[in-house]
N, C-alpha and C positions, 0 to 999 in steps of 0.2 A: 865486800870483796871487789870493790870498783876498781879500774884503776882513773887517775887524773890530771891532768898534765896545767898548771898556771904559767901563764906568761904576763911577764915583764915587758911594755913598750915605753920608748919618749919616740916624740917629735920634737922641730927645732919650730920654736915660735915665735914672730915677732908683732909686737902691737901698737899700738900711739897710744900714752897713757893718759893723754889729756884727753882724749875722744873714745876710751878705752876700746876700739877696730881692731883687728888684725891686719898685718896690715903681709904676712909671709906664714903660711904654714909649712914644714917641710916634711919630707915623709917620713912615719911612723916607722920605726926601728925596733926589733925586740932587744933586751939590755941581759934578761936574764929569766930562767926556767925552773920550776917548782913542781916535783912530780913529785905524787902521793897515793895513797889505795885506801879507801876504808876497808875497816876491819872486816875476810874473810865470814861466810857465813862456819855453822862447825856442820859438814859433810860428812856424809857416812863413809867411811874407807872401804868398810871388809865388816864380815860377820862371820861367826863359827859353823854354822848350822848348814853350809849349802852344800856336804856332805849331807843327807839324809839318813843313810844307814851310823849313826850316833845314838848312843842309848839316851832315850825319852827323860832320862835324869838328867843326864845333862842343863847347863844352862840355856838360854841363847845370848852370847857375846855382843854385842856393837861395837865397832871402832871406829871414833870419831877422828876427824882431822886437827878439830882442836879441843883444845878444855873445854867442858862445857858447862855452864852454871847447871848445877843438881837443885837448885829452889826449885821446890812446887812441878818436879822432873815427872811426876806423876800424870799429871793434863797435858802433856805432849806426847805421851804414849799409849797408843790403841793396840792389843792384838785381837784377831780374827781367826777362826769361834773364841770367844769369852773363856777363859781358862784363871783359875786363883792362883796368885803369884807374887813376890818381892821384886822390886829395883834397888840395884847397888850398884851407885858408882866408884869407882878405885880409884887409888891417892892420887892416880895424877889427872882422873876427872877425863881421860879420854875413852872409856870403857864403861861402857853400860851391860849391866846385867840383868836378865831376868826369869828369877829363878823361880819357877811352877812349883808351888805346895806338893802337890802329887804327882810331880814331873809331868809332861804333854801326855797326851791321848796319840795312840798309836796308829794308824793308819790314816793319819790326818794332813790336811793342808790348810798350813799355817799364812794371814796374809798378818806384817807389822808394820803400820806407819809412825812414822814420828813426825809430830803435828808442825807445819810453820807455825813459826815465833818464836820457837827452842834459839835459847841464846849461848853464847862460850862466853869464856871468860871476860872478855876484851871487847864484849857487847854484839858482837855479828852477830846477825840472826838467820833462821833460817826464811826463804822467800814463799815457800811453796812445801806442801808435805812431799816425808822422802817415805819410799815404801822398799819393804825388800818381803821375800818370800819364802819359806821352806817347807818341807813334809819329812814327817817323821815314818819308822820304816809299817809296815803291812807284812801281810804274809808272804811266808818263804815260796818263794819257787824257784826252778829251775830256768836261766836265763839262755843257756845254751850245752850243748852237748857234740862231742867229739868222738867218734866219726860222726857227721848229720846227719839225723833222722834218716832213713830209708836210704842209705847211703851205698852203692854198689861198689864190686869191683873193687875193694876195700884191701893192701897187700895185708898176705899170713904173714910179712914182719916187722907189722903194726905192734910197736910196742906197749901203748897203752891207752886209756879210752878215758875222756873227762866229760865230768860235768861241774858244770858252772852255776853258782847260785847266783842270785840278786843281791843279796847281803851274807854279813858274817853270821855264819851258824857252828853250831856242837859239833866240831869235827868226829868225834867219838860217835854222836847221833846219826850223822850223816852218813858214816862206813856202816852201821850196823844196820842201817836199811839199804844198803847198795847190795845189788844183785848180777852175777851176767847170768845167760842160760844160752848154752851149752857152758858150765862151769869151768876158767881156766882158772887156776892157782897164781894169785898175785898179791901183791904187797899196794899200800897205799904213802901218795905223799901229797904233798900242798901246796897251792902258789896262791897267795892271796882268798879267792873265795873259790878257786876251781879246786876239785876232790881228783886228782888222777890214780887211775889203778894199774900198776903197770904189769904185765905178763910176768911169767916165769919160764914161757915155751911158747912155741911159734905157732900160729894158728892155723886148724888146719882151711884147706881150698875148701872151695865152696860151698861155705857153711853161714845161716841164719842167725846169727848173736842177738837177744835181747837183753839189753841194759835196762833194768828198772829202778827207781829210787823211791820206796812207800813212805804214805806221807806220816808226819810226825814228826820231820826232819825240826831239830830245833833252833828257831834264831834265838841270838844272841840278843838283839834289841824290839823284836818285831814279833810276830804270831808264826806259830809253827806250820809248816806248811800242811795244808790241805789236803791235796791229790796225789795220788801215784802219778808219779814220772818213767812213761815207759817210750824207748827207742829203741828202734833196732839198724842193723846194718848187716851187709853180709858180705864174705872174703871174695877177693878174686877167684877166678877160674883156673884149674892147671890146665897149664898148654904144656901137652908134648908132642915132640918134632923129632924122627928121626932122621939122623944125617944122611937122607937119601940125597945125593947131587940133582942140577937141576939142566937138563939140556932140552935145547928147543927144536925145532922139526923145521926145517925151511921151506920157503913159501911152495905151495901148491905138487907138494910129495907125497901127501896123502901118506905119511910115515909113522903117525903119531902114534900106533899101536908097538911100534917096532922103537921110536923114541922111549917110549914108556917102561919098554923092555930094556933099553938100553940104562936108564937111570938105576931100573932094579938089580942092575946087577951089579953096576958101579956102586953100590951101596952095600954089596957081597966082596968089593975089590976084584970083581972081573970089569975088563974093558971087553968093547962090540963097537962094531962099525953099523953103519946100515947096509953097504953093503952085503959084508959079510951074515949077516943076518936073511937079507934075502938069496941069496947063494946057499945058505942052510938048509932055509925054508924050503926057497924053489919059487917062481915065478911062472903065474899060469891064471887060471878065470875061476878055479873053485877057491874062492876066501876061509874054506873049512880043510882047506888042504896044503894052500902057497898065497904066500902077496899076488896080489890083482892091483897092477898100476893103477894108479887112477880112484882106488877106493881103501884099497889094507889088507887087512887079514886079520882073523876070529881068534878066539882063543886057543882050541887044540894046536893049531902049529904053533904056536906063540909058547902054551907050556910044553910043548915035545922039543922046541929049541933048549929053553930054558933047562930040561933035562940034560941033553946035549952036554949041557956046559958045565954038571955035575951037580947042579943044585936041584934041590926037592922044591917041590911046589906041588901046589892041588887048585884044582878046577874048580869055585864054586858056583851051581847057578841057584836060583831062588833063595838068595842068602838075604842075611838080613846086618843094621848096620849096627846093631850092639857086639854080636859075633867078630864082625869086621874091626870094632875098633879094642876088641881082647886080644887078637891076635896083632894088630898094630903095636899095643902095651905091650906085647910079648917079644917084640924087635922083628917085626915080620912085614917088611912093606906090601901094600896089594894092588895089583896090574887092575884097573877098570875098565871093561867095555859099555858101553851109555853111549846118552845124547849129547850132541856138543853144546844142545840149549839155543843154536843160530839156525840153521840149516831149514829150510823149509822144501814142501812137506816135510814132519816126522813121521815115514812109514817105509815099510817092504819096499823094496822095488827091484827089476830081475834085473843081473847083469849079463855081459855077453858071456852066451853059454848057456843061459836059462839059469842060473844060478845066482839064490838069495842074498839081496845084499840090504842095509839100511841107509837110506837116507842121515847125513849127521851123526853116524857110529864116529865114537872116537875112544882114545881110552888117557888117560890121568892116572899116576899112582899118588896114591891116600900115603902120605909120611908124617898123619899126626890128629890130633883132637881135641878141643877144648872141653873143657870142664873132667865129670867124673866120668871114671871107666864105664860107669855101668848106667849113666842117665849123660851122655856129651850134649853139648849145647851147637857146635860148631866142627866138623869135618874140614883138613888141613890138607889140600893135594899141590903136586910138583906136576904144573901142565905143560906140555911140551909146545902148546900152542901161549896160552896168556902168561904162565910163569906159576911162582905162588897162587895159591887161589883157600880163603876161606869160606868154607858155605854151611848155612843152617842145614839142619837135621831135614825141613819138611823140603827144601831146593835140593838138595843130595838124593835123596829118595823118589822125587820128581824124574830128576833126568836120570836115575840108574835103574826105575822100573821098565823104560825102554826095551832094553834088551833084557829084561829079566832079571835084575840083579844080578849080572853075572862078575867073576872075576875071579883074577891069579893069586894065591897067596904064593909067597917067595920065601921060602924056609933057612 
């Protein structure tokens, strides 16, 4: 497969012929060009096999580049492990075959050289052995799975769940070992070698699904799978929010107890000023009786305003946060008195008048909860100072044991 380029030159010459000398050489000149290739050697093109997942009957194909002489085709071809077998080349001598008495051994890897010296028709040979490589299939398993292993936070309108084999299996086999648990009702369909199941209904919040697939699963070309295949995942959390508005307290009013009221009412369709609120109240040094500039006001004025304005509410102290977030699910926002979590010290301290007051009392109302009613993961408030605010069950119970768990339900 060389290629080769001859050239043609003269020169102009002149000599004494009685003294046969030269007596002028002139410069060499090319006159004309002869390009040629010896014959290609025959190269492997392609072979069938480097899909793997192919049944073990199968042949294995070669495609050569050119005819190849098939004389004595035998001494140029080695396969690796040793396997009993025929070669047949096809009419037009580009295609070698080699066909296994008992077809290949299955979970194997195949190496096949083709010896140099192998010739085509036209005499090219080869320079060097060519090698190619393939493996036939092994046992089944599962190559991947949809949602992924331990997979969170997963939406309930997830419509269906797959698993992926390695190779082509018994689709019939394969559904009759698929499992979910918690059981949803669904139908099966197929894309290539993934199994998907797809729902019938929506799944519920915050629930554990395990997908298992037990083994036995049967390939098609290869050994049946082994192992159970088990995943699990689990659904998102419900978040609910009630459409309590969100208003903020301006800087240094020390208002937030009366902000906090002002949200929960707007969330009843009353408006409140703060003014007016303190004008209600009443302005003075006992914080169990009027706003105290400078610090707030406790709950009993807070729910006797709230009265005032015709809504029912109840006081609770030593409450706890499951209760809190039943009555939340029930449309009922709740006023919080706590710590603000900044303020240092957290403790008692007297105000003018000798009257108890806390360091960093503030109060947020609760408009919501992640996860279940009855185990939440996440507490949802409207604060008048930061805004939204999400916080864990054990940060929520942290700063509202301060004052006692106390606080407003708004009916």
């Amino acid at each position: 497969g060389t290629e080769y380029s001859l050239i043609l030159s003269q020169a102009e010459r002149i000599f004494d012929i009685q003294s046969g000398e030269d007596v002028k050489i002139g410069e060499l000149k090319g006159v004309a060009t002869f390009n040629f290739q010896t014959t290609p050697p025959p190269n492997i093109e392609d072979y069938n096999r480097k899909d793997e997942y192919m049944s073990v009957q199968e042949p294995l194909e070669i495609i050569f580049s050119d005819r190849i002489n098939g004389k004595n085709i035998d001494e140029y071809f080695l396969i690796e492990p040793e396997i009993e077998g025929n070669l047949e080349l096809n009419d037009d001598g580009k295609i070698l075959s080699f066909i296994p008495t008992n077809g290949f051994e299955k979970a194997t890897d195949y190496k096949v050289t083709i010896k140099a010296g192998l010739k085509n028709q036209l005499g090219g040979y080869l320079e060097e052995d060519s090698v190619i490589e393939f493996s036939t299939p092994g046992y089944v398993y599962v190559s991947s799975v949809y949602p992924r292993k331990y997979s969170t936070g997963i939406s309930k309108d997830l419509s269906s769940v797959s698993v992926t084999f390695d190779q082509p299996v018994n689709k019939t086999s394969a559904q009759s070992r698929f499992s979910i648990t918690p059981f949803v009702d669904g139908t099966f369909f197929w894309r290539d070698n993934s199994m998907y199941y797809s729902f019938k209904s929506r799944l519920p919040y915050s629930t554990k699904f395990t997908i298992k697939v037990n083994s036995g699963v049967e390939s098609l070309y290869g050994y049946n799978m082994q192992s159970d295949f088990i995943s699990v995942f689990t659904t998102e959390e419900e978040v609910f929010i009630l459409n309590v508005p969100q208003y903020y307290q301006t800087a240094n009013s020390f208002a937030c107890n009366l902000v906090a009221t002002k949200m929960a009412l707007g969330y009843k369709g009353l408006s409140a000023s703060i003014d007016g609120m303190k004008s209600s109240i009443g302005v003075g040094q006992d914080p169990n009786s009027s706003f105290v500039e400078g610090y707030g006001v406790h709950w009993n004025p807070i729910s006797g305003y709230i009265s005032s304005r015709g809504v029912s509410n109840t006081v609770k102290r030593g409450w706890n946060v499951y209760s809190l977030v039943q009555e939340v699910k029930a449309g009922h926002p709740v006023i919080l008195f706590w710590y603000n979590g900044f303020t240092t010290p957290a403790e008692a301290f007297d105000l003018e008048g000798g009257y108890r007051g806390y360091h960093g009392m503030h109060s947020e109302v609760v408009v919501g909860f992640v996860g279940k009613v009855d185990s939440p993961s996440k507490i949802i408030l409207n604060d008048p100072w930061r805004g939204r605010r999400y916080l864990t069950i054990g940060t929520f119970n942290s700063l509202w044991g301060y004052l006692g768990n106390t606080a407003i339900v708004v009916y």
